[in-house]
C-alpha positions as CSV (number, residue, x, y, z in Angstrom):
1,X,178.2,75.2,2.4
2,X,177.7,78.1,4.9
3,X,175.4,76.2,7.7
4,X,172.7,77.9,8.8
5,X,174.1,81.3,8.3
6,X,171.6,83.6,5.8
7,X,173.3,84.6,2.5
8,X,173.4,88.1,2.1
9,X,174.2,90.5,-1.2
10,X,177.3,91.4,0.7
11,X,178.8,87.6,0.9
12,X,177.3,87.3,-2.9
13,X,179.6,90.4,-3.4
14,X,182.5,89.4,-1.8
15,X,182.4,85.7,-3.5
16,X,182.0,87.7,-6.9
17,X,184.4,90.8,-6.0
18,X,181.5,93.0,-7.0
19,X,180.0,96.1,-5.2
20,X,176.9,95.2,-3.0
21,X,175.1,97.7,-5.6
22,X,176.0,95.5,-8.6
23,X,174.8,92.4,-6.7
24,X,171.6,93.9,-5.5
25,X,171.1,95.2,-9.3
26,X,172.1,92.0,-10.5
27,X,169.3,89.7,-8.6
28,X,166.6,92.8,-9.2
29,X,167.1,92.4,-13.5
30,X,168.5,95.9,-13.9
31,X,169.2,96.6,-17.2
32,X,172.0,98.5,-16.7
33,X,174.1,95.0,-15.8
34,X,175.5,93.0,-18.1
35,X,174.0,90.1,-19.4
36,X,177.2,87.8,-18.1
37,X,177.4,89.7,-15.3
38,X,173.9,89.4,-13.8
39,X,174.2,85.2,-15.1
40,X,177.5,84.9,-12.2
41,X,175.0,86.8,-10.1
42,X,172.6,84.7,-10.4
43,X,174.6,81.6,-10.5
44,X,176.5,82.2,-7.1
45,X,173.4,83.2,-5.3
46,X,171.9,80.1,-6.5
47,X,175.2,78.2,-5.4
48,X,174.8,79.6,-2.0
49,X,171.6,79.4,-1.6
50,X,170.2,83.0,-1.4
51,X,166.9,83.9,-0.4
52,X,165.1,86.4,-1.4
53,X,163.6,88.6,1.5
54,X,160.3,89.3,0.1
55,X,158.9,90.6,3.2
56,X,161.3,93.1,3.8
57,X,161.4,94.1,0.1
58,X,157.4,94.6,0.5
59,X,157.6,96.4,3.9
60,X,159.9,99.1,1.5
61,X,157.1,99.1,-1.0
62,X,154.4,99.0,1.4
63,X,152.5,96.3,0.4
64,X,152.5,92.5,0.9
65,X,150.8,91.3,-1.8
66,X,148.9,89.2,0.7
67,X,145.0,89.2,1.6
68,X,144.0,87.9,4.9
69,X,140.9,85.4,5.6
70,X,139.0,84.5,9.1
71,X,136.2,82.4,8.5
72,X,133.7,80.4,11.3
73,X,135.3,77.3,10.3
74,X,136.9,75.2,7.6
75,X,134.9,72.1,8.1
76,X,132.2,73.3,6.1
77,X,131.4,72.7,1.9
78,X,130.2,76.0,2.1
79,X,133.1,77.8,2.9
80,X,135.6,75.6,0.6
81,X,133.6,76.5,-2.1
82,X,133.9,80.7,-1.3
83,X,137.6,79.7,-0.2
84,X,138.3,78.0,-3.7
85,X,137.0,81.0,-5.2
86,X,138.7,83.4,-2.7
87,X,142.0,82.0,-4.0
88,X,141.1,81.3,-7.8
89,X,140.9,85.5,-7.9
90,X,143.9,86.1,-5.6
91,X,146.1,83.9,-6.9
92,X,145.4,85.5,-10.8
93,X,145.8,89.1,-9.5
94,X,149.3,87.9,-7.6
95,X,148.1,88.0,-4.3
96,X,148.8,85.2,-1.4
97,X,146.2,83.9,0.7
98,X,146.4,83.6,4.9
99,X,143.8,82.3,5.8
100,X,142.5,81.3,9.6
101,X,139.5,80.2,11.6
102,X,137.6,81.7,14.1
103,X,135.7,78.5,15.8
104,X,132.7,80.3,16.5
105,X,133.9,82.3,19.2
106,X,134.4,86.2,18.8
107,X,137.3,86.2,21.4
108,X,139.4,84.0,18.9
109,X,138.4,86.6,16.0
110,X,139.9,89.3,17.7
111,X,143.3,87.1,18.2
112,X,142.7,86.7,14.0
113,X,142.3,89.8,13.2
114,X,145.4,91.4,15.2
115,X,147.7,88.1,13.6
116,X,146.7,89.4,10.4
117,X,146.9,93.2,11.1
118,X,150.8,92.3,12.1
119,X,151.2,90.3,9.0
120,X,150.8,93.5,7.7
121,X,147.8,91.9,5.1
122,X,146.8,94.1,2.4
123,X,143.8,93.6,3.2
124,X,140.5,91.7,5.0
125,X,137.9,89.2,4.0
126,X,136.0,88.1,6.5
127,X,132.7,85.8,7.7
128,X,132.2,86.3,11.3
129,X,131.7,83.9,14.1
130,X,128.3,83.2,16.0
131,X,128.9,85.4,19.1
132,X,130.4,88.8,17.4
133,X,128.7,92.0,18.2
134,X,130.6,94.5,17.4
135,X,133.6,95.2,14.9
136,X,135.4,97.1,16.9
137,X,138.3,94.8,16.9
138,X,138.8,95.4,13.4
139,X,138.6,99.3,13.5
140,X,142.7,99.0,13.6
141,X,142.0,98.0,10.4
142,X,139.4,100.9,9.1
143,X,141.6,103.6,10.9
144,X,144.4,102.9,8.5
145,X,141.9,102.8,5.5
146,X,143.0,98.8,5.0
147,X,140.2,97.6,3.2
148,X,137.2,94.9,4.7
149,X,135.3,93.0,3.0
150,X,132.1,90.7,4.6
151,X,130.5,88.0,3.2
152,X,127.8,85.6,4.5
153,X,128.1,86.1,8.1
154,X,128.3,90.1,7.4
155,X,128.5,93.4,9.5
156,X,126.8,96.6,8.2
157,X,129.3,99.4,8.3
158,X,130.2,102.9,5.9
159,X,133.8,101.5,5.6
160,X,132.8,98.0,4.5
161,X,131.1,95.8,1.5
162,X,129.3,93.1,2.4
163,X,128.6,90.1,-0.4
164,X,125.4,87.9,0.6
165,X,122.2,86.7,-1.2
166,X,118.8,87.2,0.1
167,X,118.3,85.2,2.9
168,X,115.1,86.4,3.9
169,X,113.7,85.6,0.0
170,X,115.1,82.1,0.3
171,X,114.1,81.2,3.8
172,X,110.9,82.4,2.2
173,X,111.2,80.5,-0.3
174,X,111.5,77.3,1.0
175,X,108.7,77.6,3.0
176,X,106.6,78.5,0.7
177,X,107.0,75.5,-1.2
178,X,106.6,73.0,2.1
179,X,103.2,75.2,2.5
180,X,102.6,74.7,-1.3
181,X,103.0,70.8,-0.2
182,X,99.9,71.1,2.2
183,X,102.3,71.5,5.1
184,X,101.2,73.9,8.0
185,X,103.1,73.0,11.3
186,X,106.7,73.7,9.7
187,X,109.5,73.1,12.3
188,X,112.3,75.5,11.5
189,X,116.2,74.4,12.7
190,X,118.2,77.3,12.7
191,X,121.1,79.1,15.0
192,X,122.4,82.0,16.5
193,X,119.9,85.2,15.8
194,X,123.0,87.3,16.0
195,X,124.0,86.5,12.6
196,X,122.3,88.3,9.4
197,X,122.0,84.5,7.7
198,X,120.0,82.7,10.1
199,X,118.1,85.9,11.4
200,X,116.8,87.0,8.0
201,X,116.2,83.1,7.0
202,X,113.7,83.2,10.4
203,X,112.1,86.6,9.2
204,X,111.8,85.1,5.9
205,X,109.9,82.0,7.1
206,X,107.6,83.7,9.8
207,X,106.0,85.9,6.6
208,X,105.7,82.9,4.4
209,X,103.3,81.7,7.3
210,X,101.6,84.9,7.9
211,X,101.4,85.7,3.9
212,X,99.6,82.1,4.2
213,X,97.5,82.8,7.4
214,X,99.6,80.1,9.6
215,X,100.2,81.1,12.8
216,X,103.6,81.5,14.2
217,X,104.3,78.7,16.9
218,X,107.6,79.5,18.9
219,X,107.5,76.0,20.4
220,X,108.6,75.0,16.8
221,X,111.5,76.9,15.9
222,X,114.9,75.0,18.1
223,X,118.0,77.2,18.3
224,X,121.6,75.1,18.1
225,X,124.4,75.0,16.5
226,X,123.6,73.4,13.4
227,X,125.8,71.0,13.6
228,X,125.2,66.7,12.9
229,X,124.8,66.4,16.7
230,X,122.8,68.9,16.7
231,X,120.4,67.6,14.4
232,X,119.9,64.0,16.0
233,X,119.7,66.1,19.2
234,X,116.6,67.9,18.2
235,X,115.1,65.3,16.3
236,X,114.8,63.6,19.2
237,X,113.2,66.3,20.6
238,X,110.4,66.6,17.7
239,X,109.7,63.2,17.7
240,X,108.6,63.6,21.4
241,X,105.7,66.6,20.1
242,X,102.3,66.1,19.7
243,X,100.8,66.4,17.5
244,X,104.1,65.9,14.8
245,X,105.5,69.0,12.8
246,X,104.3,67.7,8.8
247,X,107.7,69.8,7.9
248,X,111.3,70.3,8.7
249,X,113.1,73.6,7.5
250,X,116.5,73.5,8.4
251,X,118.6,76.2,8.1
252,X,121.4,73.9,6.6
253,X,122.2,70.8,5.1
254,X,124.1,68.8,7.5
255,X,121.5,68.8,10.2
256,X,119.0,68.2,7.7
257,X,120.4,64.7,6.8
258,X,120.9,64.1,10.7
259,X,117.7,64.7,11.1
260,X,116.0,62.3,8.0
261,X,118.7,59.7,9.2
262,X,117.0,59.9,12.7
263,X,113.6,60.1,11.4
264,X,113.4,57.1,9.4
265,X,115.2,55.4,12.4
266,X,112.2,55.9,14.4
267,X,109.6,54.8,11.7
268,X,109.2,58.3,10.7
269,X,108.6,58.5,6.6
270,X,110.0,61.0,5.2
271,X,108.4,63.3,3.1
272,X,104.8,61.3,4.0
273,X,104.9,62.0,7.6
274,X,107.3,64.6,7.9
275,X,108.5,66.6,4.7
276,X,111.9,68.2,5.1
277,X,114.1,70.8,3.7
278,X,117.7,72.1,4.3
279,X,119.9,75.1,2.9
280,X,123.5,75.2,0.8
281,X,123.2,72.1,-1.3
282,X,125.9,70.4,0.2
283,X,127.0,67.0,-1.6
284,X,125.4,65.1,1.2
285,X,122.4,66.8,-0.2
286,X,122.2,64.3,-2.9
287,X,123.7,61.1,-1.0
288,X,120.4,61.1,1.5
289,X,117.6,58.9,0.5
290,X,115.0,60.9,-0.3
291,X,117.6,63.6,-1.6
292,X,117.3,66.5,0.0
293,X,115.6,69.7,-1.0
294,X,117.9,72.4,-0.5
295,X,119.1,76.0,-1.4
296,X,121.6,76.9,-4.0
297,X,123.9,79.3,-2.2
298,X,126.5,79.9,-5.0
299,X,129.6,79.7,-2.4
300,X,132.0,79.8,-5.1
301,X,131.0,83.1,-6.8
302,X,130.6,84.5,-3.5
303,X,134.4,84.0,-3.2
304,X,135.2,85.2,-6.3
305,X,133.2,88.4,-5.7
306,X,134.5,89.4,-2.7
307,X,138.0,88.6,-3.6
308,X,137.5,90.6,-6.5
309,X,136.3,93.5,-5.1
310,X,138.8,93.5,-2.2
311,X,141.5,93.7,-5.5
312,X,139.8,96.8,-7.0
313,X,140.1,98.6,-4.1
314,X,143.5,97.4,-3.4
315,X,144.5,98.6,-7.1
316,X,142.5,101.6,-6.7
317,X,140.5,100.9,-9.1
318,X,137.0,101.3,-7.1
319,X,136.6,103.5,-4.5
320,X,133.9,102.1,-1.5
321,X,130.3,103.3,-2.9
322,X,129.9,99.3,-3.2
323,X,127.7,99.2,0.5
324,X,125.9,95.3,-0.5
325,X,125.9,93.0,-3.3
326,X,123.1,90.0,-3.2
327,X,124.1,87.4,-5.2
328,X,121.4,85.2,-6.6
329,X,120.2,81.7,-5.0
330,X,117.9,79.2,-6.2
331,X,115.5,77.0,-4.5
332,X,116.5,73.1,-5.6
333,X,113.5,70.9,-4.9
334,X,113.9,67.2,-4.5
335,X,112.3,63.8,-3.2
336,X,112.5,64.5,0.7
337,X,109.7,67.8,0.4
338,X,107.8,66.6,-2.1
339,X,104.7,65.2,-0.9
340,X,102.3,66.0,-3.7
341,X,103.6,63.5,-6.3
């Protein structure tokens, strides 16, 4: 009835022949209006089609109610999995979610991070891209005392938590077992060194080869992005070695099953000639013939941890003594690594 003009209290008021007070009141439950009062209230603002202003209401109060996300990218199972959790937590505690992507590139973090620091978000979850340094684009953030939380990709820093699991144990882990499988010239797929996952996942495999007196070979660990590309890219690449790696460790699933598919393209059998392993147990994990050995990273507790914690702090009811958490993972062994049968 009123075009694209925005209802106020004041045309509610004059509709009603109230004061803007009684209105205001009215809309806001206030127990000092009348029951049939506060029901033409609410009837006429409905009639007129009256919005609340929440985000001027919260600016009064402070707070948003709203927790802001950047994460490398949304393309991933991983990260649904820690988003679905994310939001399971937020959503219970009354919280909203905002949540962007950084694409890998630290320059479009920085664009994220001031977005969501003039959203006026409560506070910061965060996973950071391959190419980010520094955190100095979110001090805007820990100058105010708004509080960030890492998990994942993570960034070691008084102010913040950081939620990951041992990456260094399960890129041990893994292989370990390929060892345990009589392999000993393990190629190892991983990416950018800069970040904590794929660095301590490196560190983890080198000692499972010293700890087993196989010496390191830089000509078989390939740098890349991880990506399915990627992995048909560098197969390509191993097939052209000689002798052949008797192992594959990548450092996640997707460019695992590129690389298998590629393999058995080229007469490769996998695990006989070439035994390989990847890292998340993605679905595709178990759609690949041979399945895929893989690591349980429990992406959906991650979520739910860091969302949780972010609360508490938010509610004041922990202070920031919490410095890491390391969640628990667990080594899934299937068809494609198992060579002893």
């Amino acid at each position: 009835m009123n075009g694209s003009k925005e209802i106020t209290i004041y045309d509610i008021a004059e509709a009603l022949d109230l004061s803007p007070a009684t209105v205001s009141r009215g809309l806001k439950d206030h127990p000092a209006i009348k029951k049939d009062t506060k029901k033409r209230i609410l009837e006429k603002a409905k009639e007129m089609g009256y919005q609340h202003n929440l985000f001027a209401s919260n600016l009064r109060r402070n707070k948003t109610n709203t927790i802001g996300l950047i994460v490398p990218r949304l393309n991933s199972y991983f990260m649904s999995t820690v988003i679905a959790g994310i939001e399971k937590v937020a959503n219970q505690a009354g919280y909203n979610l905002i949540i962007s992507q950084s694409l890998e590139s630290v320059k479009k973090e920085e664009i994220n991070v001031r977005t969501l620091y003039n959203s006026r978000v409560d506070g910061l979850l965060v996973s950071l891209a391959y190419d980010t340094d520094d955190i100095s684009h979110m001090e805007m953030f820990l100058d105010k005392n708004i509080p960030v939380i890492f998990f994942d990709r993570i960034f070691h820093h008084p102010q913040c938590t950081n939620i990951i699991i041992d990456n260094f144990k399960a890129g041990y882990d893994v292989t370990s077992h390929l060892i345990d499988q009589g392999c000993k010239r393990i190629a190892h797929i991983t990416a950018n060194m800069k970040r904590n996952v794929y660095a301590d996942r490196m560190k983890g495999y080198k000692q499972a080869l010293s700890d087993h007196q196989i010496p390191f070979d830089e000509k078989l660990v390939f740098i890349n992005n991880l990506s399915d590309h990627a992995g048909i890219k560098v197969s390509k690449e191993i097939l052209q070695m000689k002798p052949l790696p008797d192992a594959i460790f990548t450092a996640n699933d997707a460019c695992a099953v590129s690389c298998i598919r590629e393999l058995k393209m080229a007469g490769i059998k996998v695990p006989d000639d070439i035994a390989v392993a990847g890292f998340n147990n993605d679905p595709l994990s178990k759609v690949i013939e041979p399945n895929l050995t893989t690591v349980n990273y429990p992406g959906q507790e991650m979520g739910e941890a860091a969302a949780s914690i972010l609360i508490r702090r938010l509610d004041k009811l922990e202070g920031t003594s919490l410095n890491t958490i390391v969640l628990r993972h667990e080594l899934i062994v299937r068809e494609s690594s198992l060579k002893k049968k």
